[in-house]
N, C-alpha and C positions, 0 to 999 in steps of 0.2 A: 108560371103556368106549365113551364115542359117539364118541371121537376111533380107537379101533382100527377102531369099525363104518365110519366115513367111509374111513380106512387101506385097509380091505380094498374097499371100492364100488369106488376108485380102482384097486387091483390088479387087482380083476376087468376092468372095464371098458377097464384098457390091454392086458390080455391078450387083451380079445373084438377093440381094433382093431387089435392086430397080426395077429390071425387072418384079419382080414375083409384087409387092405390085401395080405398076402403068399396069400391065396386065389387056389389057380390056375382064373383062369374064362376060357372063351375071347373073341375079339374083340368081337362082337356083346353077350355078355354084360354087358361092361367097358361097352361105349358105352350098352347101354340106361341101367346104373346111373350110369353118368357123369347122363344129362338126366333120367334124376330126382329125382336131388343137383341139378342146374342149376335144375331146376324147384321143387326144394322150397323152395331158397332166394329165389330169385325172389317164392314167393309169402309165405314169413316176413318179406320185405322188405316185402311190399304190403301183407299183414293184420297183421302183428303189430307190437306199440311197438321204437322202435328198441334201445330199452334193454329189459336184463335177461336172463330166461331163452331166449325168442323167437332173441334176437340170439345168445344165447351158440351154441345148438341149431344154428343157419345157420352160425357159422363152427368149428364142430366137424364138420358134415356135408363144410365145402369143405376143410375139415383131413384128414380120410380123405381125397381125392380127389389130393390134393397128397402126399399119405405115396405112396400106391397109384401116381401118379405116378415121383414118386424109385423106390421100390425096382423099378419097370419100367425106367428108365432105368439102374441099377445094376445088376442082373441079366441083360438082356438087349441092352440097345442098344452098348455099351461095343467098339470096333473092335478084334479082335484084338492084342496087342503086339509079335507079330511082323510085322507092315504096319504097319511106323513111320512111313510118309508119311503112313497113316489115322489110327495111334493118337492122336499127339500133337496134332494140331489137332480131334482127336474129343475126347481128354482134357480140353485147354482149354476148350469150348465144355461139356462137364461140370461142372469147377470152376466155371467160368460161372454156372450155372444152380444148382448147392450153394449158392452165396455167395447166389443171389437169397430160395433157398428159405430158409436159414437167415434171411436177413433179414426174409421174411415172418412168421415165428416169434417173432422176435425184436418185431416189430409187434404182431403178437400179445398177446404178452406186455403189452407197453408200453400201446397201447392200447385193447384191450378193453373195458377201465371205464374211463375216465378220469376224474380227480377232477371232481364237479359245480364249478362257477364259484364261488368264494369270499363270502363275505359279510365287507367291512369290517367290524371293533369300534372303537368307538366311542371317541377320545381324553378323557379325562377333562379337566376345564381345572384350570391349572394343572399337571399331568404331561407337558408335550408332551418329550420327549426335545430337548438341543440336535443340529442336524444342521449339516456341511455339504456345500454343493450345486457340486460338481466338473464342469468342463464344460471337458475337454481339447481343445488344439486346435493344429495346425500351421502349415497352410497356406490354412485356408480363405478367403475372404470377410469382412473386415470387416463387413458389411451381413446377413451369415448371418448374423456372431456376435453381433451385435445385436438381431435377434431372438428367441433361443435362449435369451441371458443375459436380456435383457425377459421373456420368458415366466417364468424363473424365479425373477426379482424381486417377481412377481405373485403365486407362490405363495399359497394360501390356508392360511398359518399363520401362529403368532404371530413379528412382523419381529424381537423379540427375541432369539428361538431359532433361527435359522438366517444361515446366511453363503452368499452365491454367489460361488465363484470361478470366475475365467477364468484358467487354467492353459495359457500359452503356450508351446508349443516349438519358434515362429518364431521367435522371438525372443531365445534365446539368451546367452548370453556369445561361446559357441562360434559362432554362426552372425552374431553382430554384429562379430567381429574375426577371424573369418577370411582366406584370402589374395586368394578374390576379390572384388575393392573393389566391385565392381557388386550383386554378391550380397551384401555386408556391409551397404550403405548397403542396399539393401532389407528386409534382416532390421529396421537401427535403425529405418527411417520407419514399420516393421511395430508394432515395439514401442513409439514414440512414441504412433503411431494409436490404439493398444488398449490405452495406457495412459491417453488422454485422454476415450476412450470407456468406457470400466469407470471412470474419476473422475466421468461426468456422469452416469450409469447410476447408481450405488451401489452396485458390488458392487466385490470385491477384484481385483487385477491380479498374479497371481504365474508368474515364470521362471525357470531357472534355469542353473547353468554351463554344465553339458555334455546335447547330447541322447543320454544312456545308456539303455539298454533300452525305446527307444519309448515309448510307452501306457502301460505298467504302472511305468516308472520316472517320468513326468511325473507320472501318479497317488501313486505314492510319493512325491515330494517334497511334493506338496502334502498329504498327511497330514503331514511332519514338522513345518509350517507350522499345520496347525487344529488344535482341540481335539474337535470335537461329538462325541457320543456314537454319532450314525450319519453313512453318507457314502455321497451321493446322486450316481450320475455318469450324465451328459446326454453324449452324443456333440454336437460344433457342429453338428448339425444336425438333432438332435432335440430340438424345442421340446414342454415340458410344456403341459396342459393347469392350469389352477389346483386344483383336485382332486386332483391327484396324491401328493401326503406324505397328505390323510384318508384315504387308499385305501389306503394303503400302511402308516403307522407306526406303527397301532395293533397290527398282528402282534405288533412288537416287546415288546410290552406285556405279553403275554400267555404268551409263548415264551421265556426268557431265553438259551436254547443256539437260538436261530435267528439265522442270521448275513444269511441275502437274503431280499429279497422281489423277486421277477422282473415286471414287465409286458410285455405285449408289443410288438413295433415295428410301428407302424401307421406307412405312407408315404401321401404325399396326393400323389404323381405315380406314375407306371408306370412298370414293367423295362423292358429292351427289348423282350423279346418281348411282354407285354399294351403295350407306344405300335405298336412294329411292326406286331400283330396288332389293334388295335384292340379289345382285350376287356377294357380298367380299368373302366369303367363296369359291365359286368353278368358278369363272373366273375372269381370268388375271388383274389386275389392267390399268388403261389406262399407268402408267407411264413407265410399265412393256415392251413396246414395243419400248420406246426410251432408256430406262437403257440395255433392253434383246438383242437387234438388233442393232438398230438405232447407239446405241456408240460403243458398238463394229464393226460396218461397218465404221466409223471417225475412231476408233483408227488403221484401216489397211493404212489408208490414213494419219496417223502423224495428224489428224485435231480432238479429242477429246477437247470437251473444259470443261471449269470449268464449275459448275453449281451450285456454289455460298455456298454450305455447302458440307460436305464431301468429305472433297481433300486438300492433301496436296502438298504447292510450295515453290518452292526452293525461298528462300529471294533473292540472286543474280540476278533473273531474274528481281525480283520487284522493283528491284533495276535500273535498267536499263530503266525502266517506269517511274521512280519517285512514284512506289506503284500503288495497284487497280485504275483504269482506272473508270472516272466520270461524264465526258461526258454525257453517258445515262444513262438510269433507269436500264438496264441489266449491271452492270458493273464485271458482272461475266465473261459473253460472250465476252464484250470487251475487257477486260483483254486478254483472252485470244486469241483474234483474232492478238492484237498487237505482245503478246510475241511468237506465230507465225510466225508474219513476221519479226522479227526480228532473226530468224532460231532457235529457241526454242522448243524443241520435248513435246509430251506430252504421258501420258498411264492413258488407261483407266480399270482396272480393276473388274471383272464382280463378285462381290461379295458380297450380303448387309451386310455392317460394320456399319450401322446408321440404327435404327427406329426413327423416324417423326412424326409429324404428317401435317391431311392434312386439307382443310374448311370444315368446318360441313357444311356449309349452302350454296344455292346455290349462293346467294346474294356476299358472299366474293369468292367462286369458279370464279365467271365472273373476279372480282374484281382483282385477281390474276391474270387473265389468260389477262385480259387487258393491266394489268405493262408488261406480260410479250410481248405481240402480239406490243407493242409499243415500247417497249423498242429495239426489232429485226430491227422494221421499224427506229429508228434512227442509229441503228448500218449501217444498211444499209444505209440511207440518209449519217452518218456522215464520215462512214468508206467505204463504198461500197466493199465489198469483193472481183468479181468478176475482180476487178482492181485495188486493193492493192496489193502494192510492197512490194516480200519479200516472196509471198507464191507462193506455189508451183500449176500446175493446177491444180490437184486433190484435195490441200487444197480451192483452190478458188470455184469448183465445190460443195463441202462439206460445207463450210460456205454458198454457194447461197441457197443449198437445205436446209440449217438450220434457214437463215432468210427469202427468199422467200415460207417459208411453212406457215409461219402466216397469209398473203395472203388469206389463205382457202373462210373466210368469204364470200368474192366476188363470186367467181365459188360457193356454197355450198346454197347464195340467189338467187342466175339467175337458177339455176336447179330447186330450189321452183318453182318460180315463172312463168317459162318459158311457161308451158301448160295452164296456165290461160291465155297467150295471146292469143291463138286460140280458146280455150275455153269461154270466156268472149267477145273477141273481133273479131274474125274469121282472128285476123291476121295472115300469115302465114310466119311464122319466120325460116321455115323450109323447105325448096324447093325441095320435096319427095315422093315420096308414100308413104301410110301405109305399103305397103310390101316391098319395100326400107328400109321406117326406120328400119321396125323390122327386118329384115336380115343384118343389118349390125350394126343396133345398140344392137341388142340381142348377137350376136356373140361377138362385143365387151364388153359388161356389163359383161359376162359369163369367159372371158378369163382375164379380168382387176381381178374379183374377183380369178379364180384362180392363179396368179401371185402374188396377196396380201397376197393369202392362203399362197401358196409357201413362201411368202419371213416373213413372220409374222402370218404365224398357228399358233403354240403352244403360240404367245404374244399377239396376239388379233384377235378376234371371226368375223366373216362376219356380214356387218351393224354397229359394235359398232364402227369405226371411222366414218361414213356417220351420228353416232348417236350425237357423241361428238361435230362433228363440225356445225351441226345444234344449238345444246343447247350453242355454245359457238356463231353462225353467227350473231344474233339478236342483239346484245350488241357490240361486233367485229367488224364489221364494222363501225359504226361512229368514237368509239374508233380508228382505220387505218384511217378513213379520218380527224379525226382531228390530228392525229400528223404528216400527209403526209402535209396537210395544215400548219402546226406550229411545226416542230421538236421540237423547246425548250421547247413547254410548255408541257407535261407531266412532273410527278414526282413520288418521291417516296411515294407508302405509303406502309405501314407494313401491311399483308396479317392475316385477326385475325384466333385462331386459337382456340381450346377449347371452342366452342360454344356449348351451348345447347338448344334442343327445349322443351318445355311442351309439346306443345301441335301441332297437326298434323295441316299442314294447307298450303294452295298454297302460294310458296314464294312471298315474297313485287313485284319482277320485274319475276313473272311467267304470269301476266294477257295474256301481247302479243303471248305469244305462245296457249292460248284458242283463241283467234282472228283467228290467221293463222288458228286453225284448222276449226275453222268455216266458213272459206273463202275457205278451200279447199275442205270440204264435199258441200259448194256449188258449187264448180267446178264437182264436183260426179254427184248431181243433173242435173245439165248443161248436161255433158254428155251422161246423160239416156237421155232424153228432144230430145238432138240433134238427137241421133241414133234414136229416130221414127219420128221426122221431117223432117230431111236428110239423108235418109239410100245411096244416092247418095256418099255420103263424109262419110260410116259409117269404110271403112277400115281406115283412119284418125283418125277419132276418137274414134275408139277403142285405137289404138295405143299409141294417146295423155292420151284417161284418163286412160290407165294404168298405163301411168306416173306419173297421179298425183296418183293415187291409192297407189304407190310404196310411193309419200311424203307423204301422209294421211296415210300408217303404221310408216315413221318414226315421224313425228308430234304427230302421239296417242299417240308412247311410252315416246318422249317427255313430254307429261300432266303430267308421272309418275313422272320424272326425278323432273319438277318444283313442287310437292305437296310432300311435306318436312313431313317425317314421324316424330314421335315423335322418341325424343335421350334425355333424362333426364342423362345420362350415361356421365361423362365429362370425362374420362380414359377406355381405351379398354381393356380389357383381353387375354394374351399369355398364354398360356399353357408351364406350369413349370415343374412338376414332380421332387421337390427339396425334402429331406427328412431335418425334423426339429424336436421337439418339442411345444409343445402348452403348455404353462404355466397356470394352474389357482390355483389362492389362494396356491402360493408357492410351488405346482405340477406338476412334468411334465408330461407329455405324450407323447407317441411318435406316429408320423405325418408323413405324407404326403402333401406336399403345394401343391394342385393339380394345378390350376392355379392361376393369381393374375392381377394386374392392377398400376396404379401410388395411385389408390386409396384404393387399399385393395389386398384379397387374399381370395382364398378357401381354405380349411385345410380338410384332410377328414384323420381323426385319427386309427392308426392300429387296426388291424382285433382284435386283443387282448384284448383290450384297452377298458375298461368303464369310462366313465367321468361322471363327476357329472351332477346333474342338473344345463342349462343354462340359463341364462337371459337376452332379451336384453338390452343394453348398458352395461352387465357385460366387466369389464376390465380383458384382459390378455395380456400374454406377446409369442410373436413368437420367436422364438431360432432357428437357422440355422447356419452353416459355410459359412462365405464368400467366395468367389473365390478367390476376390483381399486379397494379406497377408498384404496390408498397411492398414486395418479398423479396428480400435482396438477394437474393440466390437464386439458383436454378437446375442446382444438381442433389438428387436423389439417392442413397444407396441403396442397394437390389443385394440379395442373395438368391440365387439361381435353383431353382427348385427342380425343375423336369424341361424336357426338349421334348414337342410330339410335332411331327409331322401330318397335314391334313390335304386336304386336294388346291388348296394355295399357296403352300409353301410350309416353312416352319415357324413354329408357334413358342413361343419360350414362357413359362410363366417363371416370375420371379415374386420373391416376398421383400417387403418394404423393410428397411434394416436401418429407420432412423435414431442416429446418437446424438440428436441436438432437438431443440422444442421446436426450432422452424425450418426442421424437418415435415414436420406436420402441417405446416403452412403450405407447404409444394402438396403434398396428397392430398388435403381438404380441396384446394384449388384443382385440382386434376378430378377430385370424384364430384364434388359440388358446387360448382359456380355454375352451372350452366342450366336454368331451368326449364328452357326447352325439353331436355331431356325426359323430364318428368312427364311431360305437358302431351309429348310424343309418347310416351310409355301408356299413359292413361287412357289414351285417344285408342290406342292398339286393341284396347282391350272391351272397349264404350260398341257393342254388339246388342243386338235384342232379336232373341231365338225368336221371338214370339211364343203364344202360351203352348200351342201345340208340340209343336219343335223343343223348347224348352223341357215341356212334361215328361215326353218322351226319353229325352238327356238325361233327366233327374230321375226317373224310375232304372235308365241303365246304370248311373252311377251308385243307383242305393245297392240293385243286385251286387255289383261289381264288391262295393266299400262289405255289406254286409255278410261276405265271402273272406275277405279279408281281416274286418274285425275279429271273426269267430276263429282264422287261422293265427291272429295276435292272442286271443286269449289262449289257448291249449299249446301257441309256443311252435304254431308247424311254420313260420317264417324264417325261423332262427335254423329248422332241418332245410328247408328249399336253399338256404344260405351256404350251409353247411356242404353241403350235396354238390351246390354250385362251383365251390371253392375246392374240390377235391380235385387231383391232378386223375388227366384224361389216360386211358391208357390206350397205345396205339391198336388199331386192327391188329391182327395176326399175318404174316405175309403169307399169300398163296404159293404153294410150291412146294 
């Protein structure tokens, strides 16, 4: 009976807003109800708890606003089809805006509630499952994957039940006796290196014949190789915290048909655009809103998927696949889509247990984000979510929203480009008033943004997704039509990582985005021009070039994004606070590790404490207690880099100068065991300007960036540099 009474509230109440959204009221009417919907939410934001009924009430109110929206746009605005030069780029710029709207819905959906943050259970002793601990790897760094593998050496479980492998596919059959000799002898000195390094380490060293199906085949071999009951895979370059299996493997415990447990990717350096823009330190990372939100609203819905390093799965499942899924270039997501539909649960736990790292440059950032916008479109072409058997609708709704979000590219160039049609060419792709548009399109922009607030404030800021998907549209889109064209041909490549720059300078593939902005400050010009030529047409064109105005600030702050600051810096510094000693010349003293890096450490010696005179490249020795009780050692070597003095004393940074492999053991454990740190880093930064505040920021920082880009292209950073650097010359003395 209370399930028909709920049935019927339901029917009623979508009948009352289809009434209300297809209600013919005129202009004035629309806009008053537009800013009181603007207004009501505004103030359920201020007064009421973010969560619950409050919240739900605010994005049902911007939900009518957004219908009322569409069906005006669908009904009225749509350019005749016999004006074929209007209709089709009116059309496009339609689908456009469907494809957004649906996605908004589809957000919606996803994350409205999102699951509360998990609570590990508690491993019983004696029951720990055996795992092992897979850490794929190509091309990277020797000195990465020593870190990476230390870290997960350290693990805090029992050293009986788990194995670390380093799963090499530099190293080859195929790539040690191939035809070029130069490249062959590198692969063997590869696979000597990191087989003498995983000997002195303690963990396994496994390769094999041929590099067949990238990632997910080097993954497969190395199951045919282990036993453990679950199996733990670490990207080389994502180092665990020591916490990570208690946080994670008691799920398993408890769920028998659950095959993942997901964490998410926490980076300890910046994108390019947070190093370009200078915002790592106090706002949100971009990945912070699909780790913070995005997976815990899948994991309410059973549909969390793997995302390829920091997660552990049950062998059984993979077992039932025949192993990682290989198909496409995402065989993280695939994986995970199949064991899915074969009734396989997954959890996703909201904890950083991994630091990362992420592309220095913007060149491999696209590079990345291409595997991965292609790799969704074959999932889609090969799998199609929406109608695979096995999932449930909310998993299929969930996967749609997770591959059809790559998409963006398309909506994200038609809204560039859209006002330079009437602007350039007096097409009218838009069938409206100026005071139409902007009352129904103001009301909507105003209501989309607070619902994004609502549903992703404190994970990401107003404009920086309209920013990202810009700097990623330009490259993304061919990337999408060539694999919609050719599913097979993409492939894998390995995403580089520890780059460095010298010297400041506009990235190799940043030219196109000074194009665009030169083509839309002449759309600017265009529109001053028109409005005293045509003051007949000038509410139009106000309207139109305020649009493009709005893409000429995201375009400027773009300039910033592509003109690549200098990073000579190839390891990032955490903040430690470990107490040690600092050895010289068979001395100790006693320290402070204020913070450090993969590449060194600050040390700033107690308040007490006189040291001798230093020197640079003097050698010494760092002394600390481990956390992990398995690193049978506890001393360090340091080379002495610089002394600077600050208003608490002196500060010594030294460089890590290890000659042994568990050497690396002491620094993995000194920068990454502790995932508090992360956890506190994250939090520092978890803000929500709100939209006003927020807008405000984003429009200074486009002026700011868009000043800067144009002084990277013509090279005047390199004379301010120059200029800087030149020695001062004294006054002249009076007398």
């Amino acid at each position: 009976m209370r399930k028909a009474w709920v049935a019927g509230l339901w029917a009623i109440s979508s009948i009352i807003v289809v009434f209300l959204i297809t209600l013919p009221i005129s202009l004035q009417a629309h806009l008053i109800a537009g800013c009181i919907v603007v207004l009501a939410m505004i103030l359920l934001k201020t007064f009421g708890p973010p969560v619950g009924i409050f919240r739900m009430i605010a994005l049902a109110l911007g939900t009518a606003i957004v219908l009322r929206y569409v069906y005006w746009r669908t009904t009225s605005t749509l350019p005749p089809i016999s004006q074929i030069e209007d209709f089709i780029p009116g059309f496009m710029l339609y689908i456009a805006e469907m494809y957004s709207v649906f996605m908004l819905f589809l957000s919606l959906f996803v994350v409205s509630s999102p699951m509360p943050s998990r609570v590990s259970p508690a491993i019983p002793p004696g029951e720990e499952p055996t795992i092992d601990v897979f850490i794929p790897t190509y091309n990277e760094d020797p000195h990465l994957l020593a870190s990476t593998v230390s870290a997960a050496l350290s693990l805090d479980y029992p050293q009986d039940k788990f194995t670390v492998w380093l799963l090499d596919d530099g190293g080859t059959d195929q790539k040690c006796e191939q035809d070029d000799s130069t490249k062959a002898l590198e692969a063997q000195q590869r696979r000597a290196e990191l087989q003498a390094m995983c000997e002195g380490l303690g963990c396994r060293y496994l390769t094999r014949a041929r590099n067949e199906h990238a990632k997910a085949g080097n993954l497969n071999n190395g199951l045919k190789h282990s036993t453990g009951e679950l199996v733990v895979v670490f990207d080389a370059d994502h180092a665990p915290t020591r916490d990570f299996l208690k946080e994670t493997v008691g799920f398993f415990l408890q769920d028998e048909n659950l095959f993942l447990v997901q964490t998410p990717h926490f980076f300890i350096n910046p994108d390019p655009l947070e190093r370009n823009l200078n915002t790592f330190e106090f706002m949100p990372s971009e990945n912070e809103m699909f780790y913070g939100i995005i997976q815990r609203g899948l994991d309410k819905w059973d549909a969390a998927f793997f995302c390829g390093s920091g997660a552990v799965i049950n062998r059984r499942a993979l077992a039932e696949t025949n192993g990682f899924q290989g198909i496409t270039i995402t065989e993280d997501a695939e994986t995970a889509l199949e064991l899915h539909s074969r009734g396989w649960h997954s959890i996703y736990v909201d904890r950083p247990l991994i630091a990362g790292l992420q592309p220095e440059t913007f060149a491999s950032f696209i590079g990345q984000r291409s595997r991965w916008a292609q790799g969704m479109m074959q999932i889609l072409r090969f799998h199609f979510p929406p109608g695979k058997r096995g999932l449930s609708l909310p998993q299929r709704l969930c996967y749609c929203s997770s591959t059809l979000f790559w998409l963006f590219p398309y909506p994200r160039l038609m809204f560039l480009i859209s006002p330079l049609f009437y602007l350039f060419f007096s097409l009218e792709i838009f069938n409206a008033s100026g005071a139409e548009f902007f009352a129904y399109t103001t009301t909507y922009m105003l209501v989309n943004l607070l619902m994004q607030n609502y549903l992703y404030g404190r994970y990401r800021w107003p404009w920086i997704s309209e920013l990202y998907e810009y700097i990623q549209a330009i490259y993304l889109f061919p990337a999408l039509v060539s694999v919609i064209l050719n599913p097979h041909k993409p492939t894998f490549n390995v995403t580089a990582k520890g780059e460095t720059l010298d010297e400041g300078h506009v990235s190799e593939i940043g030219r196109p985005f000074f194009i665009i902005f030169g083509v839309l400050i002449l759309g600017l010009l265009v529109t001053i021009w028109r409005l005293f030529t045509e003051p007949f047409n000038a509410d139009v064109i106000v309207v139109v070039g305020a649009w493009n105005v709005l893409n000429i600030i995201i375009a400027g702050c773009a300039l910033g994004v592509v003109s690549e600051r200098r990073n000579r810096r190839r390891a990032h510094r955490v903040d430690l606070l470990r107490r040690g000693e600092l050895i010289i010349d068979g001395t100790a003293y006693g320290a402070m590790i204020d913070d450090g890096s993969l590449g060194g450490a600050r040390i700033r010696p107690n308040a007490n404490v006189t040291l001798p005179d230093l020197t640079r490249g003097q050698a010494a020795v760092l002394r600390f207690k481990p956390v992990a009780s398995n690193i049978a050692i506890d001393s360090l070597p340091m080379t002495i880099r610089n002394v600077e003095r600050d208003p608490d004393g002196v500060l010594i940074g030294a460089e890590f100068a290890p000659t042994e492999p568990m050497h690396h053991r002491l620094i993995a454990d000194l920068i990454f065991a502790n995932s508090d740190q992360w956890k506190k880093f994250q939090e520092s930064r978890r803000r929500n300007p709100g939209v006003l505040r927020g807008t405000v920021n984003f429009v200074r920082t486009s002026i700011f960036q868009t000043g800067r880009g144009l002084s990277y292209l013509v090279h005047l950073h390199k004379l301010w540099r120059e200029r800087r650097q030149r020695p001062v010359l004294a006054p002249a003395k009076r007398g």
